[in-house]
C-alpha positions in Angstrom: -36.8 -61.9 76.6 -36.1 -59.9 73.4 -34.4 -57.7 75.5 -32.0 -59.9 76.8 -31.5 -61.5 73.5 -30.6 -58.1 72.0 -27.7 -57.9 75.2 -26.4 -61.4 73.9 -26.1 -60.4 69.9 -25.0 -57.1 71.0 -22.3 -59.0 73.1 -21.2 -60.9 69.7 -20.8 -58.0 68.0 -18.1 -56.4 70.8 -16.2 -59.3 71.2 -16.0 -59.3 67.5 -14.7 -55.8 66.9 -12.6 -55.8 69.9 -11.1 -59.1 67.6 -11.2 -57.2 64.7 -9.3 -54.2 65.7 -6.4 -56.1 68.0 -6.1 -58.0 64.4 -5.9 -55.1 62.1 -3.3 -53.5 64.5 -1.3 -55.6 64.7 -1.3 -56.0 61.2 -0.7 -53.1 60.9 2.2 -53.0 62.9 4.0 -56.1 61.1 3.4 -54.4 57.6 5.1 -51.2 59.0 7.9 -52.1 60.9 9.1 -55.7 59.8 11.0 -56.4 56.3 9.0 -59.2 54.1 10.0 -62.6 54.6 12.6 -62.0 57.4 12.0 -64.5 60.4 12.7 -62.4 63.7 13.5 -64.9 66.5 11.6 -65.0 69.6 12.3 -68.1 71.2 15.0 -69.9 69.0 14.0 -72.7 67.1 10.4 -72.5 68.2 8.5 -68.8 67.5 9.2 -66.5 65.0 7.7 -63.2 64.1 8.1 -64.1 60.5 5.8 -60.9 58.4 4.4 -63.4 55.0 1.7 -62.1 52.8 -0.9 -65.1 52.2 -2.9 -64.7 49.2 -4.8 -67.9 49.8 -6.5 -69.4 52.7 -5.3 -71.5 55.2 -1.9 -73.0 54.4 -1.8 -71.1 51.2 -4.7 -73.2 49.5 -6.7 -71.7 46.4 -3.5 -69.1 46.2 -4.1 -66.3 43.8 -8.2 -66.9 44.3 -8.3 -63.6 46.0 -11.8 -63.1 44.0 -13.1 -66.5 45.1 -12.2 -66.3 48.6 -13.9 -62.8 48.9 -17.1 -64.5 47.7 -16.9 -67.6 50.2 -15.9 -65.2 52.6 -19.3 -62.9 52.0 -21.6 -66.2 51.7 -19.9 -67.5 54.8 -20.7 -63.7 56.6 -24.4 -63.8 55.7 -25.2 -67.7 56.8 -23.1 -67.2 60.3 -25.1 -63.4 60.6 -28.1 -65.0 59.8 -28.3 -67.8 62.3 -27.0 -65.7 65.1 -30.1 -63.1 64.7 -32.6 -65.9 64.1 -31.2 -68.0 66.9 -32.5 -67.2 70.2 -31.0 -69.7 73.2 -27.4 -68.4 72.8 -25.4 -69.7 75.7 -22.1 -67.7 76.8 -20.1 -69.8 75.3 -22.1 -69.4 72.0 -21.9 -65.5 72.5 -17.9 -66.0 72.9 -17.8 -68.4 70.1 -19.6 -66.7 67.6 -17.9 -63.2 68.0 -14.9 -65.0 67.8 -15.6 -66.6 64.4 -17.1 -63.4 63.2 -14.1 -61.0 64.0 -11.3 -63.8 62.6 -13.7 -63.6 59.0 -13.7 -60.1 58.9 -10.4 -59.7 59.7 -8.9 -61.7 57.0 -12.1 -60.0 54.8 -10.2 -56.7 55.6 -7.1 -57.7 54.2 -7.9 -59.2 51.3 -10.7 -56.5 50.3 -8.1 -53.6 50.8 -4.7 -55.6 50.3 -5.2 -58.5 48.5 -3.6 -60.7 50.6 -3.8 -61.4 54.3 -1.1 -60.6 56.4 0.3 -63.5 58.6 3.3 -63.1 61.0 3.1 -65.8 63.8 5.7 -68.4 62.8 6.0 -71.7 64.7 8.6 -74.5 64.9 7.1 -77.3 66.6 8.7 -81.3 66.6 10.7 -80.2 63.5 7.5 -78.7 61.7 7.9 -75.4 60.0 4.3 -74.5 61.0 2.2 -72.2 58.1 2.5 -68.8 59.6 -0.7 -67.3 60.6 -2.3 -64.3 62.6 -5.0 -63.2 65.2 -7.6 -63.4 62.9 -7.1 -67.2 62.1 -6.2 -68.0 66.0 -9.8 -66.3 66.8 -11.3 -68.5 63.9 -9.8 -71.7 65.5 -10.9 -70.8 69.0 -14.3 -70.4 67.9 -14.4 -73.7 66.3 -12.8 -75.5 69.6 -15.1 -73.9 71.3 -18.3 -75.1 69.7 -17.0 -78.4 68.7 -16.9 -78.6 72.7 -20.1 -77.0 73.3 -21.8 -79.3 71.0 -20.1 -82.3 72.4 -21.0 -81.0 75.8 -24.8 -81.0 75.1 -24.7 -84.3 73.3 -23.5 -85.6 76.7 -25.6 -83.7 78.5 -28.5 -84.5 76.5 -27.3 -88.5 77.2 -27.8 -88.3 81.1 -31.3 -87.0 81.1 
């Protein structure tokens, strides 16, 4: 049993640097090759590759906070760690889930600790919306939520029909 719980946290931690490391490179690549600010069409009037740098959270909130966000960021870390290595009934969706969540934090951690500022690029028109542009980190982070809002709403209906 603690065996295969070990294969299961282990499996969190993959699928979170495998997250981690497709977000810092392409990062990377955006801060290297793509001018500040510039929208590069992709599909026009719908997707850009637009390279912004976000010194606030999502949507540009608490901008400036870079200090603030770290620590949120750190607290956040150490409750999500925590309750994945006390929790021992991880399903593979929680597995998926959690590494998820835990690779679109510490990507975003990465930038701010050695930029300060996270780098965004994905920019989308949609129904006459200029979208907030945002990045692989942040698509992981939304994914994992999905993901468990479902899984939880799964089991509550589960739990219903016994």
């Amino acid at each position: 049993l603690l065996v295969i719980s070990m294969k299961k946290k282990l499996s969190i931690i993959i699928i979170a640097i495998f997250g981690i490391v497709l977000d810092q490179i392409s990062k990377l690549y955006i801060a290297s090759n793509l001018i500040l600010y510039k929208k590069n069409p992709i599909i026009n009037n719908f997707f850009n590759i637009t390279y912004v740098q976000n010194k606030g959270a999502a949507w540009g909130i608490l901008d400036g906070n870079t200090v603030f966000l770290v620590l949120i960021t750190l607290i956040a870390l150490f409750i999500i760690i925590r309750f994945i290595f006390k929790e021992e009934n991880l399903t593979k969706l929680d597995i998926l889930s959690y590494g998820l969540l835990l690779g679109g934090i510490t990507g975003n951690f990465i930038d701010r600790i050695l930029r300060g500022f996270v780098i965004d690029f994905l920019d989308f028109y949609i129904f006459g919306y200029d979208f907030p542009v945002f990045n692989i980190a942040d698509i992981m982070i939304v994914v994992s939520v999905i993901i468990m809002v479902i899984s939880y709403l799964r089991g509550d209906i589960n739990e219903n029909k016994s």
